[in-house]
N, CA, C and O atoms as a GROMACS GRO file, in nm:
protein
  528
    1UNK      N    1   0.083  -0.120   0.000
    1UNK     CA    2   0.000   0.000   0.000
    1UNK      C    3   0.087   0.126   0.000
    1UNK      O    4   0.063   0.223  -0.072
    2UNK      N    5   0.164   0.120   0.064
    2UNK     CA    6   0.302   0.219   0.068
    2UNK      C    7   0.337   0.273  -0.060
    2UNK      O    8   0.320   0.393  -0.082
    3UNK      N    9   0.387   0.192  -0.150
    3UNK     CA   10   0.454   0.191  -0.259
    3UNK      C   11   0.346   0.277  -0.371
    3UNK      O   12   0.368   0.381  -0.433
    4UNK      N   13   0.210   0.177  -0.367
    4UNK     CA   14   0.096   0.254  -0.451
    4UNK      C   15   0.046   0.437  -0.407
    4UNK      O   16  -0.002   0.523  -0.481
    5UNK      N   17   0.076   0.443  -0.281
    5UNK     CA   18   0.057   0.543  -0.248
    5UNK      C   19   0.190   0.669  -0.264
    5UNK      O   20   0.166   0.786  -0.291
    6UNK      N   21   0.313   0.618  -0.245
    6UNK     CA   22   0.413   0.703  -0.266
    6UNK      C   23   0.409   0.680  -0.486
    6UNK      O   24   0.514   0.717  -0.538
    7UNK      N   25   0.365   0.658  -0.526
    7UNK     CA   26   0.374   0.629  -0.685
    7UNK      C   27   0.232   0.720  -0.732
    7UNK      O   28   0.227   0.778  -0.840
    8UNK      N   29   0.124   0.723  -0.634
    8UNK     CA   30   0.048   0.834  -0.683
    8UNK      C   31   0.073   0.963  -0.621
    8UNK      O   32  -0.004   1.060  -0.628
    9UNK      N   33   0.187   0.960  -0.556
    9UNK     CA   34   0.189   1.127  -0.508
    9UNK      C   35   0.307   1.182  -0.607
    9UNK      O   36   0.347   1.297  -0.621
   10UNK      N   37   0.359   1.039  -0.683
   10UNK     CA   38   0.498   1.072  -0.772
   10UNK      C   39   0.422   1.134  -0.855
   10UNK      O   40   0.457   1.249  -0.880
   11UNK      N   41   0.314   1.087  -0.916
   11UNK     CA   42   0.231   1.075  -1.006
   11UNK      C   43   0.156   1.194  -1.051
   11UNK      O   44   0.162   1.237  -1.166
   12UNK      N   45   0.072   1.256  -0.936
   12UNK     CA   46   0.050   1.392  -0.909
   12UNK      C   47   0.144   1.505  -0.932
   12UNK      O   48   0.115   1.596  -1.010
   13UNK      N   49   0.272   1.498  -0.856
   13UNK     CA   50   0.398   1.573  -0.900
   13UNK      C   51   0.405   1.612  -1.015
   13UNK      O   52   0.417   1.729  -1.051
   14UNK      N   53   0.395   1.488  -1.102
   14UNK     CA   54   0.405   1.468  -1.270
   14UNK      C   55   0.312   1.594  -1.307
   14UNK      O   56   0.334   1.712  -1.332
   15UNK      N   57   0.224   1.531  -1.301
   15UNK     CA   58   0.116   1.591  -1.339
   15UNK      C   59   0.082   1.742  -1.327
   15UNK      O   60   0.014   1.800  -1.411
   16UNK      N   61   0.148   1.816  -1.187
   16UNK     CA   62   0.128   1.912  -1.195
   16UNK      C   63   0.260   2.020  -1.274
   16UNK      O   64   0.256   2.132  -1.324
   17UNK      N   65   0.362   1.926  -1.254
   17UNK     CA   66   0.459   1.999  -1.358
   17UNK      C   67   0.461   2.027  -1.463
   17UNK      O   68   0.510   2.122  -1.524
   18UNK      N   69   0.357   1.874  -1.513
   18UNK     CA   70   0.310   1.913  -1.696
   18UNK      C   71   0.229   2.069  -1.724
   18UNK      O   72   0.245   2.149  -1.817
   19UNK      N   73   0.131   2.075  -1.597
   19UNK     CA   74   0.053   2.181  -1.595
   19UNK      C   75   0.131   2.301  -1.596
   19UNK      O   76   0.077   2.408  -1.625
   20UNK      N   77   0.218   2.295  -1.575
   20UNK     CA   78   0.325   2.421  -1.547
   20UNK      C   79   0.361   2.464  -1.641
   20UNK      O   80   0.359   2.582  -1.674
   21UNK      N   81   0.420   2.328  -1.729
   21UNK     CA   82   0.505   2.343  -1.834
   21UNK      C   83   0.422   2.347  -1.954
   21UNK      O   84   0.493   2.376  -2.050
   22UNK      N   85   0.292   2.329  -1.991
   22UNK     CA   86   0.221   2.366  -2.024
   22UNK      C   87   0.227   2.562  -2.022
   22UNK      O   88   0.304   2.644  -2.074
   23UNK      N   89   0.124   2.572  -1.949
   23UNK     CA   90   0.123   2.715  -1.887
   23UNK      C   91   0.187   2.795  -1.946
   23UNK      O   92   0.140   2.883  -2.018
   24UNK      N   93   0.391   2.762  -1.905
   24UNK     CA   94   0.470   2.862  -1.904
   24UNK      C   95   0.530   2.865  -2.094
   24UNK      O   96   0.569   2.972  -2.139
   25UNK      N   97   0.529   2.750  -2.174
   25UNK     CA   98   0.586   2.660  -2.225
   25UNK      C   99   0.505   2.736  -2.400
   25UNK      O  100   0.561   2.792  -2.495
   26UNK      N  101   0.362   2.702  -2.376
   26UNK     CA  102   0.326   2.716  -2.477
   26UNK      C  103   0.299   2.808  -2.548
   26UNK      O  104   0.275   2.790  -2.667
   27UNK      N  105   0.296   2.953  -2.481
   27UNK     CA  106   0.283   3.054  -2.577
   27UNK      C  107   0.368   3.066  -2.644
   27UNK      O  108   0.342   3.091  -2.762
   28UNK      N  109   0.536   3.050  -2.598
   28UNK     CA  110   0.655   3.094  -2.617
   28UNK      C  111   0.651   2.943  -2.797
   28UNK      O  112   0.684   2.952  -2.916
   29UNK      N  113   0.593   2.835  -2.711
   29UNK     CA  114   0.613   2.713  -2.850
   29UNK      C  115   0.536   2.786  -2.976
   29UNK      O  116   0.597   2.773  -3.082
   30UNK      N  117   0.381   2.880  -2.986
   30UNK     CA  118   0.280   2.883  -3.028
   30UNK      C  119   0.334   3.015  -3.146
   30UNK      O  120   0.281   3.041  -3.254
   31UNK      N  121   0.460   3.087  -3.080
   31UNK     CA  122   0.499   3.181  -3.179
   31UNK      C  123   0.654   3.141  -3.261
   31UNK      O  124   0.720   3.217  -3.332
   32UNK      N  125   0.684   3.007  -3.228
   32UNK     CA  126   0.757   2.930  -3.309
   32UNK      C  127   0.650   2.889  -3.406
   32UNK      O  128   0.591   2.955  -3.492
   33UNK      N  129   0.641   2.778  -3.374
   33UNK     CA  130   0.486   2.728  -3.404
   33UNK      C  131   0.333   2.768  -3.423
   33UNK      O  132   0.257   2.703  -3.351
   34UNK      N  133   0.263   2.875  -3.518
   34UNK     CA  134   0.136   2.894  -3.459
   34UNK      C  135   0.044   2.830  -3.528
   34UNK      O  136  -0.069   2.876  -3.543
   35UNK      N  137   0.077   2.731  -3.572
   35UNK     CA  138  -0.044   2.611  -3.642
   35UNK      C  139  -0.106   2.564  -3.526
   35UNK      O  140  -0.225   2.534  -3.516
   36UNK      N  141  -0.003   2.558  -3.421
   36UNK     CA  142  -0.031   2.470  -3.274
   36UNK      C  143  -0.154   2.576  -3.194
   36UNK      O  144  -0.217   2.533  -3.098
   37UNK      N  145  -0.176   2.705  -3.244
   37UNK     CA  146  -0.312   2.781  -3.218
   37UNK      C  147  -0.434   2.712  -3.197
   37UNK      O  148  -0.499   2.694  -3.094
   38UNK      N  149  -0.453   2.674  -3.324
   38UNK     CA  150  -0.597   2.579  -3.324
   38UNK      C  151  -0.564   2.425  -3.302
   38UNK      O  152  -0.618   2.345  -3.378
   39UNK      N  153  -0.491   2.385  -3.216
   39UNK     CA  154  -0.453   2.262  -3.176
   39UNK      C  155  -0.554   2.206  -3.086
   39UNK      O  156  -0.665   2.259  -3.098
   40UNK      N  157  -0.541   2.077  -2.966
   40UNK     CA  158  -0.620   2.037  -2.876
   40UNK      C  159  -0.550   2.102  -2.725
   40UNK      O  160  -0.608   2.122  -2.618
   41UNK      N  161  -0.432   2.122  -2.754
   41UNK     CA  162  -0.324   2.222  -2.652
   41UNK      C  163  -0.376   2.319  -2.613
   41UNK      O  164  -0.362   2.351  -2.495
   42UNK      N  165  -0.467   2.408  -2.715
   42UNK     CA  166  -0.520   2.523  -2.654
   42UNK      C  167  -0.617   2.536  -2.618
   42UNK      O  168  -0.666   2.642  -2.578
   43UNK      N  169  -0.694   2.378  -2.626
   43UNK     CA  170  -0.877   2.388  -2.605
   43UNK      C  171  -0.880   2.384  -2.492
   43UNK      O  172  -0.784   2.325  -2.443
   44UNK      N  173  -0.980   2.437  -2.399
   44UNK     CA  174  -1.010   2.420  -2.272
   44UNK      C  175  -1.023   2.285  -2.223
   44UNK      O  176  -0.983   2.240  -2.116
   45UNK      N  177  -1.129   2.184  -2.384
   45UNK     CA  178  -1.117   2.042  -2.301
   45UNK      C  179  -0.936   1.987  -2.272
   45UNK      O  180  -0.941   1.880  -2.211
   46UNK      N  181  -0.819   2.019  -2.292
   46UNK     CA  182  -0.733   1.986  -2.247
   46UNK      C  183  -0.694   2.063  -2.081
   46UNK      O  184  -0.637   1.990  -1.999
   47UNK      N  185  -0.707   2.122  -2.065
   47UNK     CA  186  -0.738   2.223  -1.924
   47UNK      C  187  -0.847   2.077  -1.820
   47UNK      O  188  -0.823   1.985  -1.743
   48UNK      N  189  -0.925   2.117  -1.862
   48UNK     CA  190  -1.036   2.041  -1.811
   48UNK      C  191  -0.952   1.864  -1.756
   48UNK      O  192  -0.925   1.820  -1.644
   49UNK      N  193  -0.934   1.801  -1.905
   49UNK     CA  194  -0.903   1.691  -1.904
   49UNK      C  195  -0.761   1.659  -1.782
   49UNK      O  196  -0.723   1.558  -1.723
   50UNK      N  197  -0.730   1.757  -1.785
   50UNK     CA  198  -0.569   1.772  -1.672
   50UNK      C  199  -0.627   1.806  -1.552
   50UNK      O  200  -0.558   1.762  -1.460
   51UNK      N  201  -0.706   1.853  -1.520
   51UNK     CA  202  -0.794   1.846  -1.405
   51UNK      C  203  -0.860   1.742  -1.349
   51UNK      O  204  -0.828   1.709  -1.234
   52UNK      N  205  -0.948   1.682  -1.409
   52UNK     CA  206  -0.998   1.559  -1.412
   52UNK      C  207  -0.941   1.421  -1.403
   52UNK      O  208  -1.000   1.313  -1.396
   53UNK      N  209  -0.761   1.457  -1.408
   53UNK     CA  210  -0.683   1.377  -1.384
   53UNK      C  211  -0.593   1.366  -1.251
   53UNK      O  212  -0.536   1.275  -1.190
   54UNK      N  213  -0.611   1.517  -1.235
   54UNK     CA  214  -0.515   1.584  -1.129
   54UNK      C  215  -0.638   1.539  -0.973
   54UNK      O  216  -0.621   1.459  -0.881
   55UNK      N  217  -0.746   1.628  -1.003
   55UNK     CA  218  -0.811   1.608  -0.857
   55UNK      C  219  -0.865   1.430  -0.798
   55UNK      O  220  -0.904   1.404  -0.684
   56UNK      N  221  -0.851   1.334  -0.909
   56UNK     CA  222  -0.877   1.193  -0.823
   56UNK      C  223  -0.723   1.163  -0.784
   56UNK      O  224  -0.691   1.180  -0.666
   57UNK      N  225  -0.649   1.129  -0.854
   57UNK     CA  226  -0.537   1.133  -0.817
   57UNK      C  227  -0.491   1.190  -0.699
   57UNK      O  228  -0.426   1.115  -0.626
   58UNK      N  229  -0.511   1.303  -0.664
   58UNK     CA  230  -0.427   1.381  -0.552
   58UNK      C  231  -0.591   1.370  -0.438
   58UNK      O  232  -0.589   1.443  -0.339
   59UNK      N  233  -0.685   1.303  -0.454
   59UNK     CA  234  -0.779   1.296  -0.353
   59UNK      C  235  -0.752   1.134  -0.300
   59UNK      O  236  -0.779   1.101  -0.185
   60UNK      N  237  -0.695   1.037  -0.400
   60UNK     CA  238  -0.654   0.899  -0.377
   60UNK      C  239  -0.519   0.910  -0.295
   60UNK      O  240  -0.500   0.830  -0.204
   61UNK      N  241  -0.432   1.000  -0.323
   61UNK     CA  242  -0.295   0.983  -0.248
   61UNK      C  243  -0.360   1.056  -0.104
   61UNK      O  244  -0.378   1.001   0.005
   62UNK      N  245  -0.380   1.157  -0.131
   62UNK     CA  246  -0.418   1.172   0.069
   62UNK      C  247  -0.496   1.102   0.139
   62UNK      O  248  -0.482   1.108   0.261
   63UNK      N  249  -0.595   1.018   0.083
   63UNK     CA  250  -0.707   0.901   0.134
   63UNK      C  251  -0.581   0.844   0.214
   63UNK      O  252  -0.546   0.862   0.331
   64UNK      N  253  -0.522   0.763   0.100
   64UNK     CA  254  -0.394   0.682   0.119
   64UNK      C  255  -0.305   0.701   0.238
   64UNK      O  256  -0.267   0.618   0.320
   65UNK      N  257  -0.276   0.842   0.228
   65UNK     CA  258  -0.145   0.857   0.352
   65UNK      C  259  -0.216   0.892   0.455
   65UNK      O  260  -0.155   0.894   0.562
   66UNK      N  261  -0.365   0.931   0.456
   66UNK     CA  262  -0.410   0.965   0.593
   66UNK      C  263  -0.414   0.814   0.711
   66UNK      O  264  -0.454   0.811   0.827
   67UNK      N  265  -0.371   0.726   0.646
   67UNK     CA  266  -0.345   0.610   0.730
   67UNK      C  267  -0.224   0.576   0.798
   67UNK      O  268  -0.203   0.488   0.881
   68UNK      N  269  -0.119   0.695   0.727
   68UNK     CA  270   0.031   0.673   0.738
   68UNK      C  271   0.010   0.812   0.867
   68UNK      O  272   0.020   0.786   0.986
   69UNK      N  273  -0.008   0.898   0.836
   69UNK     CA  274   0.039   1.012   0.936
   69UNK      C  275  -0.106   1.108   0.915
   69UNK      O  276  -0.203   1.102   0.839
   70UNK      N  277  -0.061   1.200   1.032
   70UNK     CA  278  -0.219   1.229   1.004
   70UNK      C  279  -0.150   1.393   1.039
   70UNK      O  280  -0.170   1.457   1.142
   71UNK      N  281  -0.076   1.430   0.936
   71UNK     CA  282  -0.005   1.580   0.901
   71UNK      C  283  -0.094   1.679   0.842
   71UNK      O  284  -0.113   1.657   0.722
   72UNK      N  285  -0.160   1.791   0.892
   72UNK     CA  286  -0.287   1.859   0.878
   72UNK      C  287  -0.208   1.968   0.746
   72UNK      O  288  -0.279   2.017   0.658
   73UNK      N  289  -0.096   1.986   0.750
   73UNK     CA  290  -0.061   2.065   0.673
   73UNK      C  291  -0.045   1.992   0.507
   73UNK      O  292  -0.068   2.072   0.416
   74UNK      N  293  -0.016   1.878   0.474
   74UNK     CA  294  -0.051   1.834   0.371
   74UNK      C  295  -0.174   1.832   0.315
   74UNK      O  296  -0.193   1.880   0.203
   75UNK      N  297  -0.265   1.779   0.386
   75UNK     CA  298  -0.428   1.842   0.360
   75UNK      C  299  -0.442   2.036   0.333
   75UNK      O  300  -0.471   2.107   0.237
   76UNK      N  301  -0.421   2.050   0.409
   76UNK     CA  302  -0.428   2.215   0.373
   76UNK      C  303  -0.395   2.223   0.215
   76UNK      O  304  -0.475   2.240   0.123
   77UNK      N  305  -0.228   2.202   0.206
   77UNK     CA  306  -0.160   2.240   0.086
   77UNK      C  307  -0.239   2.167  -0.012
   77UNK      O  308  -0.273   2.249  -0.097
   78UNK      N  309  -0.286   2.047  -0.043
   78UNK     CA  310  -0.347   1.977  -0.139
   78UNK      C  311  -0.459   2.055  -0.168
   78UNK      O  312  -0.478   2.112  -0.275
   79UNK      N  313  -0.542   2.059  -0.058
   79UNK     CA  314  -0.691   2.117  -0.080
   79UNK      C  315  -0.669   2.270  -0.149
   79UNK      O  316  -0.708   2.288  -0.264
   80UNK      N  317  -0.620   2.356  -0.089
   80UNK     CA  318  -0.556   2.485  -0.118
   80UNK      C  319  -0.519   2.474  -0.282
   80UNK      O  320  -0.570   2.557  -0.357
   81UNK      N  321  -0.455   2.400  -0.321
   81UNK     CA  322  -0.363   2.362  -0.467
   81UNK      C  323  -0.473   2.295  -0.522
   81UNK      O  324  -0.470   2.293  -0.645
   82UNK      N  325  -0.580   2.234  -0.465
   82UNK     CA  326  -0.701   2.192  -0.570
   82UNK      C  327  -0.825   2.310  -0.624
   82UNK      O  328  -0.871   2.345  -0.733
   83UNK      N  329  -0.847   2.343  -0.491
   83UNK     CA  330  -0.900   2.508  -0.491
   83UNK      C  331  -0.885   2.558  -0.603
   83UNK      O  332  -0.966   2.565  -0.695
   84UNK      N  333  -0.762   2.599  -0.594
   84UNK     CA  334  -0.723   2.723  -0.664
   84UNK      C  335  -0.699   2.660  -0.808
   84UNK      O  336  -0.691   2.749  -0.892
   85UNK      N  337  -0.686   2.535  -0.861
   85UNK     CA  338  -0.695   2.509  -0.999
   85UNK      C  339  -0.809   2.519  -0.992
   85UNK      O  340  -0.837   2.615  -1.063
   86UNK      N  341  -0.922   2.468  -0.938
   86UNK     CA  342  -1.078   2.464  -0.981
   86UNK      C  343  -1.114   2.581  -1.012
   86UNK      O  344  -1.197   2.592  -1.102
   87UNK      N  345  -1.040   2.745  -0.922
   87UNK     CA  346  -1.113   2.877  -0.969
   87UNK      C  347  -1.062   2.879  -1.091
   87UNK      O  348  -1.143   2.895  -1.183
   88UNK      N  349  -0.936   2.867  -1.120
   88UNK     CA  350  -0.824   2.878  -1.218
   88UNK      C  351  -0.940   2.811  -1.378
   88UNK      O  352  -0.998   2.873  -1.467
   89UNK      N  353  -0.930   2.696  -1.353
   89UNK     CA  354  -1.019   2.628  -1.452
   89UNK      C  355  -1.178   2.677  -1.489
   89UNK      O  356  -1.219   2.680  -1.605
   90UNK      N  357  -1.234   2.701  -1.411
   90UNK     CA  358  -1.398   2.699  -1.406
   90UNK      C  359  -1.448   2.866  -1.434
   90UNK      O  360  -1.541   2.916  -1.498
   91UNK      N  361  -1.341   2.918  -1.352
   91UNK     CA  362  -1.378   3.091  -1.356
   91UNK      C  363  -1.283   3.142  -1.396
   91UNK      O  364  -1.311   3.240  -1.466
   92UNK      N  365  -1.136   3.114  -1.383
   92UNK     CA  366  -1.084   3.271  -1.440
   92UNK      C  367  -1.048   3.249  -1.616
   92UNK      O  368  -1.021   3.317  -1.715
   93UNK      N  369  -1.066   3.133  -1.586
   93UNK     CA  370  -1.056   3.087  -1.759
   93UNK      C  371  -1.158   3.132  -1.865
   93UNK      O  372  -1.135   3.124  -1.986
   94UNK      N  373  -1.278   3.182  -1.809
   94UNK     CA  374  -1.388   3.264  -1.904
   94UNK      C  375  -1.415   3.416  -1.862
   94UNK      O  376  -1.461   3.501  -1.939
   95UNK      N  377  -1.374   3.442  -1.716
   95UNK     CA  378  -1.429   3.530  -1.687
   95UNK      C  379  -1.312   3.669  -1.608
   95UNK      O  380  -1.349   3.764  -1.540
   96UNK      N  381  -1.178   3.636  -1.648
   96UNK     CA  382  -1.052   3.708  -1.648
   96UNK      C  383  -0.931   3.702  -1.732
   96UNK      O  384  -0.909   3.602  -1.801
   97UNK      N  385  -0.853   3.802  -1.731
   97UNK     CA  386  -0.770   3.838  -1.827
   97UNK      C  387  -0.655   3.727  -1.822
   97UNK      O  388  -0.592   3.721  -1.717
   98UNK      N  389  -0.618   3.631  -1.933
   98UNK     CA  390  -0.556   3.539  -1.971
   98UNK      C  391  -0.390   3.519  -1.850
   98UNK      O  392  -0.310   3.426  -1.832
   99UNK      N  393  -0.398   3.614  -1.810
   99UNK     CA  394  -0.240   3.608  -1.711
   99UNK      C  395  -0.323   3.575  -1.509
   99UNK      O  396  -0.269   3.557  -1.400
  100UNK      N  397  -0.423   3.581  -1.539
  100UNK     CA  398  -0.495   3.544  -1.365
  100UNK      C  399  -0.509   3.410  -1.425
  100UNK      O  400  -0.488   3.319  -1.344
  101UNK      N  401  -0.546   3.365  -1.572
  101UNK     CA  402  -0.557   3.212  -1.587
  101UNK      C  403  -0.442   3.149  -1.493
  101UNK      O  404  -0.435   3.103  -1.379
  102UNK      N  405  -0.348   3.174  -1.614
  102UNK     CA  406  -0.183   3.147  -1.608
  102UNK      C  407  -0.161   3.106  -1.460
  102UNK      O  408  -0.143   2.996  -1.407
  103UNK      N  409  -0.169   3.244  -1.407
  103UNK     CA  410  -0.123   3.275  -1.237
  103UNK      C  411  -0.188   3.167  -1.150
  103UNK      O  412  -0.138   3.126  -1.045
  104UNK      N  413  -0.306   3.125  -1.201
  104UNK     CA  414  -0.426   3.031  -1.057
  104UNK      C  415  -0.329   2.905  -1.116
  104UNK      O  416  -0.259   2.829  -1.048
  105UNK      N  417  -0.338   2.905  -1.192
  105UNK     CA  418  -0.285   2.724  -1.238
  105UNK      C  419  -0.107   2.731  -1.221
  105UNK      O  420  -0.051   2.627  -1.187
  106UNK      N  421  -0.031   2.846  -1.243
  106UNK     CA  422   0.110   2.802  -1.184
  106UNK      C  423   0.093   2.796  -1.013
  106UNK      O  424   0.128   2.695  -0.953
  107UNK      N  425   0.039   2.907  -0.946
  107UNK     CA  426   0.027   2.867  -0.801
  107UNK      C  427  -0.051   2.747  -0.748
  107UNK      O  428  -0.011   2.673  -0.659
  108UNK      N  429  -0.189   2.734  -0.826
  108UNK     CA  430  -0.246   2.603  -0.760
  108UNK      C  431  -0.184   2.448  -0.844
  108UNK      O  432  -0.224   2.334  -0.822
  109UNK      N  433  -0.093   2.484  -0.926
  109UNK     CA  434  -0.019   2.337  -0.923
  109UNK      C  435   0.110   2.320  -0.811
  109UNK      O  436   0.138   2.217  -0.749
  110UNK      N  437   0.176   2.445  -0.806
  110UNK     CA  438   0.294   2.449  -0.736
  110UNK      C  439   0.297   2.436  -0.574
  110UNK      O  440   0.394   2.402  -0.507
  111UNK      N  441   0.143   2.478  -0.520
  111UNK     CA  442   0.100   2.426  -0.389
  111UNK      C  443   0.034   2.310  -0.366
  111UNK      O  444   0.023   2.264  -0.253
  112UNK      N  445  -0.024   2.242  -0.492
  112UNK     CA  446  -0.039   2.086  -0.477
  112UNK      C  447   0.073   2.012  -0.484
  112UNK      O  448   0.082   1.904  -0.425
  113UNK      N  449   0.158   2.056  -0.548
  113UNK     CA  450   0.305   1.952  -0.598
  113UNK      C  451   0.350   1.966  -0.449
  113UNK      O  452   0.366   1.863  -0.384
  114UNK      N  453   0.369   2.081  -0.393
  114UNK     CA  454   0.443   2.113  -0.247
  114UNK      C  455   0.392   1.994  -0.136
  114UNK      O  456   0.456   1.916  -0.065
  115UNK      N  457   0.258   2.017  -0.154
  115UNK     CA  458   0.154   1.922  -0.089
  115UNK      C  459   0.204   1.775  -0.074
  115UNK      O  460   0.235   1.717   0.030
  116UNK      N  461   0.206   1.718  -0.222
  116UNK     CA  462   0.230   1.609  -0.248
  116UNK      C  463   0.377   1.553  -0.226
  116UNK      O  464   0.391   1.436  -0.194
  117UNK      N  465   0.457   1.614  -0.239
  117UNK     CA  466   0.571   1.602  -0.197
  117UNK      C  467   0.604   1.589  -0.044
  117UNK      O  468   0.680   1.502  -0.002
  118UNK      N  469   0.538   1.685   0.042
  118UNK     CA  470   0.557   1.654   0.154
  118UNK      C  471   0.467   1.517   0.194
  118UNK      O  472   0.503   1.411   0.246
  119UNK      N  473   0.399   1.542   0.170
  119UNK     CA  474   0.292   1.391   0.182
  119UNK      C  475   0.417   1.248   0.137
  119UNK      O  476   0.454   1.157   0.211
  120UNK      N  477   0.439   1.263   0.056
  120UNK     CA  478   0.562   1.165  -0.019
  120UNK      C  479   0.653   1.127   0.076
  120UNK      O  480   0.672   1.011   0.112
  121UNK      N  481   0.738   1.276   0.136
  121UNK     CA  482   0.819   1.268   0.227
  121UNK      C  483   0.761   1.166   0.363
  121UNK      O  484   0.828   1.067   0.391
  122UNK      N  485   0.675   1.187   0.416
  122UNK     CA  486   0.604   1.164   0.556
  122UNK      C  487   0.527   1.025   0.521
  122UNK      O  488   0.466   0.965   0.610
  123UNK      N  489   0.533   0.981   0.400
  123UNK     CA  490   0.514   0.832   0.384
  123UNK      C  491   0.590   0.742   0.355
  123UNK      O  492   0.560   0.632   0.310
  124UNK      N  493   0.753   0.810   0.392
  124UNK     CA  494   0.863   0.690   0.376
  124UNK      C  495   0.887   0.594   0.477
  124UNK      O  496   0.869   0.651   0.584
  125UNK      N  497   0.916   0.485   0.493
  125UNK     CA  498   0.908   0.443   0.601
  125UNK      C  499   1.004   0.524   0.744
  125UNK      O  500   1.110   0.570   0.701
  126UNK      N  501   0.991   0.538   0.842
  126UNK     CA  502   1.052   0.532   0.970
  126UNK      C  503   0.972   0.701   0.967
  126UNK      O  504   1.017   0.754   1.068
  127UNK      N  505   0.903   0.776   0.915
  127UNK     CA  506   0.918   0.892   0.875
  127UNK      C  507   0.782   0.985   0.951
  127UNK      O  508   0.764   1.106   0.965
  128UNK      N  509   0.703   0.866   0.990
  128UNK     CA  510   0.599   0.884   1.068
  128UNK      C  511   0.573   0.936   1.235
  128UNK      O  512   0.469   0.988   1.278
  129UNK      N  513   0.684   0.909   1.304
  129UNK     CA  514   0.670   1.004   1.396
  129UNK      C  515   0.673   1.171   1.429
  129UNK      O  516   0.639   1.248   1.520
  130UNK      N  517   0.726   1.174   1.313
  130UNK     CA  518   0.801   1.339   1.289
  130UNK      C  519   0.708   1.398   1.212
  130UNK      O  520   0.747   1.498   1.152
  131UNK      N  521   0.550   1.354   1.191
  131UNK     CA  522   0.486   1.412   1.076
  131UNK      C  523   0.375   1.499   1.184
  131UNK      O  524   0.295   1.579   1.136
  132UNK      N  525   0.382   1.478   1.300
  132UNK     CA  526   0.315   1.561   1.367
  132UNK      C  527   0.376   1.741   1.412
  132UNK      O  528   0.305   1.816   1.478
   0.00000   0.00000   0.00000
């Protein structure tokens, strides 16, 4: 259970770095490249779809470690870093200027990854007394 659980918080990590690198990555690719304009890169269902990947995932790894340690600040940071992609995704993505997009999704991936990482940390073995 250990292993599955430290492999979905790896996993999450992943995931939110793609979001990053995404983010930071593609305008700069899009004026090399601007065929990649009307791509699936720029549709919201890819936004969406990275979400929909991100919040079971990172709701399965804390299920998971809340059996290992019961560290209130990993919950915070996760929930906080899910938050703030959901405004990021749902609202500022129709209803603010393209750089508050940007901004909700580099901070609410970079405080889930933080999240998950410490969660990672505090589920190695011997690692559990110190998570209080």
């Amino acid at each position: 259970m250990l292993r599955l659980q430290q492999w979905i918080d790896s996993c999450a990590v992943a995931i939110s770095a793609l979001c990053a690198v995404h983010c930071l990555a593609l305008p700069i690719v899009m004026i090399i490249f601007p065929l990649l304009a009307s791509s699936v890169l720029m549709d919201e269902f890819f936004h969406q779809m990275l979400l929909w990947v991100i919040l079971p995932t990172s709701i399965v790894a804390i299920a998971l470690a809340r059996r290992s340690h019961p560290d209130r600040l990993v919950l915070v940071l996760v929930g906080a870093g899910m938050a703030i992609l959901i405004l990021g995704a749902l609202w500022a993505h129709d209803h603010a200027d393209p750089w508050v997009d940007k901004l909700l999704a580099l901070l609410g991936g970079a405080t889930l990854a933080l999240g998950h990482l410490r969660n990672f940390r505090l589920c190695r073995p011997g690692k559990h007394a110190q998570s209080a």
